[in-house]
mmCIF file of the C-alpha atoms, coordinates in Angstrom:
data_MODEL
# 
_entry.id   MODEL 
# 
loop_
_atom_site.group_PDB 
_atom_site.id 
_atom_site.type_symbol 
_atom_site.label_atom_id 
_atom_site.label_alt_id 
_atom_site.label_comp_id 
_atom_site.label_asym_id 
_atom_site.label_entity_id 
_atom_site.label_seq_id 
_atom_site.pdbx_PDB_ins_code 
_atom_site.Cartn_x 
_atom_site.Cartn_y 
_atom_site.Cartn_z 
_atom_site.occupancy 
_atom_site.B_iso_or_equiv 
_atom_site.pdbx_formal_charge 
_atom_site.auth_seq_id 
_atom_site.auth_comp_id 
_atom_site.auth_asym_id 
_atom_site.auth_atom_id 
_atom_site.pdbx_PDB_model_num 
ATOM 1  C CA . UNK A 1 1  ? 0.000   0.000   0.000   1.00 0.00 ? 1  UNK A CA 1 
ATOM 2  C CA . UNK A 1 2  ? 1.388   3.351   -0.883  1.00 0.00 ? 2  UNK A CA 1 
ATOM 3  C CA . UNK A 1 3  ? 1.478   5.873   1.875   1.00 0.00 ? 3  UNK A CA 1 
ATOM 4  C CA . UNK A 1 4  ? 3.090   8.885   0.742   1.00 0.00 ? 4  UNK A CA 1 
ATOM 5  C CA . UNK A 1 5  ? 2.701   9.243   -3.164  1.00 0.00 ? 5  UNK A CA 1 
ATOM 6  C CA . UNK A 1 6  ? 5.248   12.128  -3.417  1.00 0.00 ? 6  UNK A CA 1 
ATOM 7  C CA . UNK A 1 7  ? 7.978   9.879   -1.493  1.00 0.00 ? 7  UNK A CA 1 
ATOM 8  C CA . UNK A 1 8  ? 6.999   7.064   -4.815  1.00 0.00 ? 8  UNK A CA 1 
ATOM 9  C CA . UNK A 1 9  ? 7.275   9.788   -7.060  1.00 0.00 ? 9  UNK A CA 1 
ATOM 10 C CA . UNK A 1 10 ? 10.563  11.338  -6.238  1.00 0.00 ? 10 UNK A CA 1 
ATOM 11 C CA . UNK A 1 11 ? 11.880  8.098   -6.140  1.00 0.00 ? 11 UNK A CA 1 
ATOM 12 C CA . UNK A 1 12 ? 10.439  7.366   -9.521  1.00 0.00 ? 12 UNK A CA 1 
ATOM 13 C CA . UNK A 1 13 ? 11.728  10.496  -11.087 1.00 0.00 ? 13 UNK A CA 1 
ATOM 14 C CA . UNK A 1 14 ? 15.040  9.574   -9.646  1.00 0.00 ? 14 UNK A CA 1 
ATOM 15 C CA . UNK A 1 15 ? 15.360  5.845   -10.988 1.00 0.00 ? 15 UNK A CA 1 
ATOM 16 C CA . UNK A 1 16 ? 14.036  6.636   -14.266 1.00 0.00 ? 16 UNK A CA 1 
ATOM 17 C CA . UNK A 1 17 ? 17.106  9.856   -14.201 1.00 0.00 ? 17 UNK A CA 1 
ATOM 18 C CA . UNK A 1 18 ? 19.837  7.255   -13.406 1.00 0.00 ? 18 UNK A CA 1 
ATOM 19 C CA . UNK A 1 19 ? 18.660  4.092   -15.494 1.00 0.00 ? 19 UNK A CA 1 
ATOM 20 C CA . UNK A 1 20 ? 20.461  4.397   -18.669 1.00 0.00 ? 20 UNK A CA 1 
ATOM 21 C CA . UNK A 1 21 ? 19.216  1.629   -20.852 1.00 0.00 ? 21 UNK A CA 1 
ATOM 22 C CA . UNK A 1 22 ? 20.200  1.524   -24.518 1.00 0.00 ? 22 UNK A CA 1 
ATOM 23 C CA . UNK A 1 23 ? 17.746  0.752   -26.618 1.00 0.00 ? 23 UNK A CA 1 
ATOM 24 C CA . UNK A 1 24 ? 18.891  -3.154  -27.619 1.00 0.00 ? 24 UNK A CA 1 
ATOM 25 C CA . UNK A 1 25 ? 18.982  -3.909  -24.046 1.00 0.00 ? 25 UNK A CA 1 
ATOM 26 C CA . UNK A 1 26 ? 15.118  -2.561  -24.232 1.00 0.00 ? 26 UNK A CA 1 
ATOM 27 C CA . UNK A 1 27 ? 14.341  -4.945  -27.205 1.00 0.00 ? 27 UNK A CA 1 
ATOM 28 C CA . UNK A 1 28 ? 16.523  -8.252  -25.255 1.00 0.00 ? 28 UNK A CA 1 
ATOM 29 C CA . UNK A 1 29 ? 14.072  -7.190  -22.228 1.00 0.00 ? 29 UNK A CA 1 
ATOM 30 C CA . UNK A 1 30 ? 10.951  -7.076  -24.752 1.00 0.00 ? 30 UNK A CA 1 
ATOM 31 C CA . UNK A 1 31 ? 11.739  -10.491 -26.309 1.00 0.00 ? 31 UNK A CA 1 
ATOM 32 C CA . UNK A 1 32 ? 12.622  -11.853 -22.886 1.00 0.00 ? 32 UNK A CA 1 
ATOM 33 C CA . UNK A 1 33 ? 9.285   -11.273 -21.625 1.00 0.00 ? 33 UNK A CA 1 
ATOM 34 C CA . UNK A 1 34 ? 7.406   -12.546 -25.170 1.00 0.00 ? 34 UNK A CA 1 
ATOM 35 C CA . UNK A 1 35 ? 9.208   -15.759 -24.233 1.00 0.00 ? 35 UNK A CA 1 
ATOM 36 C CA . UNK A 1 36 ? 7.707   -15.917 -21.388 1.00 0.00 ? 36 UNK A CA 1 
ATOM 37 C CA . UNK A 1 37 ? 4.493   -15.617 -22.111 1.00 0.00 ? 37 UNK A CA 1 
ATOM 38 C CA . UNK A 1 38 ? 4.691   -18.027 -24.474 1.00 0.00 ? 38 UNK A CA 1 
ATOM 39 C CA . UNK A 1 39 ? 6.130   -20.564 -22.540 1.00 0.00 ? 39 UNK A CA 1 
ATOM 40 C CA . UNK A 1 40 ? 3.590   -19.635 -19.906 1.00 0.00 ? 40 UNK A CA 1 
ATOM 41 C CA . UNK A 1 41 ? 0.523   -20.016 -22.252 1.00 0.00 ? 41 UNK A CA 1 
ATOM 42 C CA . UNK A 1 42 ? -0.802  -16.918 -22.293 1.00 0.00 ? 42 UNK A CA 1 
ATOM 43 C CA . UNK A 1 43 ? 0.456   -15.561 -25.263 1.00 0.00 ? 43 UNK A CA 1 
ATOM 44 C CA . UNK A 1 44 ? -0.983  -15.807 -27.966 1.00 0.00 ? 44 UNK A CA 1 
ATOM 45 C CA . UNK A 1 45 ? -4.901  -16.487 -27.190 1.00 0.00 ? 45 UNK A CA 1 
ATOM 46 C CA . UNK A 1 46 ? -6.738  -19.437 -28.087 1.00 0.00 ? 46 UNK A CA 1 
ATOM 47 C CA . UNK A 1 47 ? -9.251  -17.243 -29.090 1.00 0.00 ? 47 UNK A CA 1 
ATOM 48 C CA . UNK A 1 48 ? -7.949  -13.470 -30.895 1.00 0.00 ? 48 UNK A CA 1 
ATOM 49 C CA . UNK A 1 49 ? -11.632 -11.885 -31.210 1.00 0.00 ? 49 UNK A CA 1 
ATOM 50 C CA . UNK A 1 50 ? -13.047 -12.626 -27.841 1.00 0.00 ? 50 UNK A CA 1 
ATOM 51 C CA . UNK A 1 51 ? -13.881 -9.697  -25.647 1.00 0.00 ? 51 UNK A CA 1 
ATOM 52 C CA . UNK A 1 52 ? -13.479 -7.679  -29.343 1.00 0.00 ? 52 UNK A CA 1 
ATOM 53 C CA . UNK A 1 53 ? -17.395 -6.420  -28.656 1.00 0.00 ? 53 UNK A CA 1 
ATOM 54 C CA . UNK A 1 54 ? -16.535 -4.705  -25.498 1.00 0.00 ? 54 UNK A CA 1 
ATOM 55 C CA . UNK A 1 55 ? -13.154 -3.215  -26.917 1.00 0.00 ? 55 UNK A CA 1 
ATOM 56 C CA . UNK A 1 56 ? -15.192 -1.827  -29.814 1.00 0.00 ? 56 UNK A CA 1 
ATOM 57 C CA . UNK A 1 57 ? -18.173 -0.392  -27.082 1.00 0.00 ? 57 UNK A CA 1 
ATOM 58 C CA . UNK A 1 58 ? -15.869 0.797   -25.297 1.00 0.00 ? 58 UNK A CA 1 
ATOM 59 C CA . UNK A 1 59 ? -13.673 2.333   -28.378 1.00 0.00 ? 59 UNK A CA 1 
ATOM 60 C CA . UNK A 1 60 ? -16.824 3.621   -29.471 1.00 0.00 ? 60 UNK A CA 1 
ATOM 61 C CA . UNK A 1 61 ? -16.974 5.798   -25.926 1.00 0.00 ? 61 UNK A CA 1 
ATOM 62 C CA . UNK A 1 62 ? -14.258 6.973   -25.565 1.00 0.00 ? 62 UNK A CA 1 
ATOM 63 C CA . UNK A 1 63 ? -14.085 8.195   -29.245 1.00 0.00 ? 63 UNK A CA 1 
ATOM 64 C CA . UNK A 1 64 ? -17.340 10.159  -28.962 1.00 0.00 ? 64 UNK A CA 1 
ATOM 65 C CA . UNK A 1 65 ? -15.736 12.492  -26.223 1.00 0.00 ? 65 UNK A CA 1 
ATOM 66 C CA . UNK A 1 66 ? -14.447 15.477  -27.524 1.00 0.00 ? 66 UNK A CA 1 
# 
């Protein structure tokens, strides 16, 4: 549970200052994780279009909002 959100913060603003990631070590990260979601068996669905009708409804909403 976070108590102090501006304690979180400043340490946020701080970690993201000092990490200095190149951008392969980004994509060995990225392709790291795809592995393991396929190895888990979540990735990719059994099924690609279910929950598409909500996505759309709620696509739909949030497009009509100026």
């Amino acid at each position: 549970m976070i108590k102090n959100e501006k304690i979180l913060k400043k340490f946020e603003d701080n970690f993201k200052r000092q990490e200095k990631m190149d951008l392969e070590e980004k994509y060995r990260i990225l392709d790291a994780m795809y592995d393991e979601a396929i190895a888990l068996g979540v990735f990719p669905p059994e099924n690609p279009l279910e929950g598409i009708d909500v996505k759309i409804k709620l696509a739909r909403v949030i497009n009509s909002v100026p």
